[in-house]
C-alpha positions in Angstrom: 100.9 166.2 75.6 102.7 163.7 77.3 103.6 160.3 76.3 104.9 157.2 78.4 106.1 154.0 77.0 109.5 151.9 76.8 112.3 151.7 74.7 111.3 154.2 72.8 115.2 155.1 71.7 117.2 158.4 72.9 116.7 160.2 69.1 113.5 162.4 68.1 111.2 160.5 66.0 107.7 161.3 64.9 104.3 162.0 66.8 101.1 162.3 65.2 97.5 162.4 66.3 95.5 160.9 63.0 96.9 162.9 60.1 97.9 166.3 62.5 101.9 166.3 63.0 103.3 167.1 66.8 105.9 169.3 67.7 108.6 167.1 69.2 109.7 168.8 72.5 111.6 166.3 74.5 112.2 162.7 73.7 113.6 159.8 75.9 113.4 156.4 76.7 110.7 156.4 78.2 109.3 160.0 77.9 107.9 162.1 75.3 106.7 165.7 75.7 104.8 167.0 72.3 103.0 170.0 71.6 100.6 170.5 69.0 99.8 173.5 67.3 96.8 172.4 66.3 94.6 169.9 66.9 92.0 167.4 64.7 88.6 169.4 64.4 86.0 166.6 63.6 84.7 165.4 66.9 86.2 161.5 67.5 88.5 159.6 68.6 91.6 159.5 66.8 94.6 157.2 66.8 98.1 157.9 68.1 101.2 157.5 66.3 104.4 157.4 67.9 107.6 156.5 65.7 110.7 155.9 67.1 113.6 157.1 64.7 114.8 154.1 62.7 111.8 152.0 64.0 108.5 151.5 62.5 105.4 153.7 64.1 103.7 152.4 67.1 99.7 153.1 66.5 97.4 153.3 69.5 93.8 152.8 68.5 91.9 155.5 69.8 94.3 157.4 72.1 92.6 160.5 71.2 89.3 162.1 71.7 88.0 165.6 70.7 84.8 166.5 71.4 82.2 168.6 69.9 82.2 172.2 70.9 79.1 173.0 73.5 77.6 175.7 75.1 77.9 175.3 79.4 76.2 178.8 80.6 74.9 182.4 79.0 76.0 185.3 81.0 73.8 187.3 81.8 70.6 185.1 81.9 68.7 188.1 80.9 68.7 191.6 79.3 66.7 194.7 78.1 65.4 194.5 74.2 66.6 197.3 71.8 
């Protein structure tokens, strides 16, 4: 995931998506590059949390949304019984 902003100081803080942790992979300024190993499994949206190190956490209502799993097409449409 990647997260834009400003100011958002030149040592690795903390990202979180609700209570699920990120990975910190790169962290600038003004660029952040997370991964997450996992992800929230209720379907929603969920906040953001970015904290800068020494700074208090930026929260972004919402940033998130997982949707619920759902079925798109069956392959093949039809088959033979038994």
């Amino acid at each position: 995931m990647t997260i834009k902003g400003s100011n958002l100081g030149t040592k690795k803080g903390k990202v979180a998506l609700g209570t699920v942790k990120a990975k910190i992979k790169t962290w600038a300024p003004e660029l952040i590059f997370v991964e997450f190993k996992k992800v929230p499994t209720v379907p929603g949206p969920y906040d953001s949390f970015v904290t800068p190190s020494k700074a208090p956490a930026i929260r972004t209502e919402a940033a998130y949304q997982v949707k619920a799993p759902e079925v798109l097409t069956v392959s093949p449409e039809w088959g033979y019984a038994g």
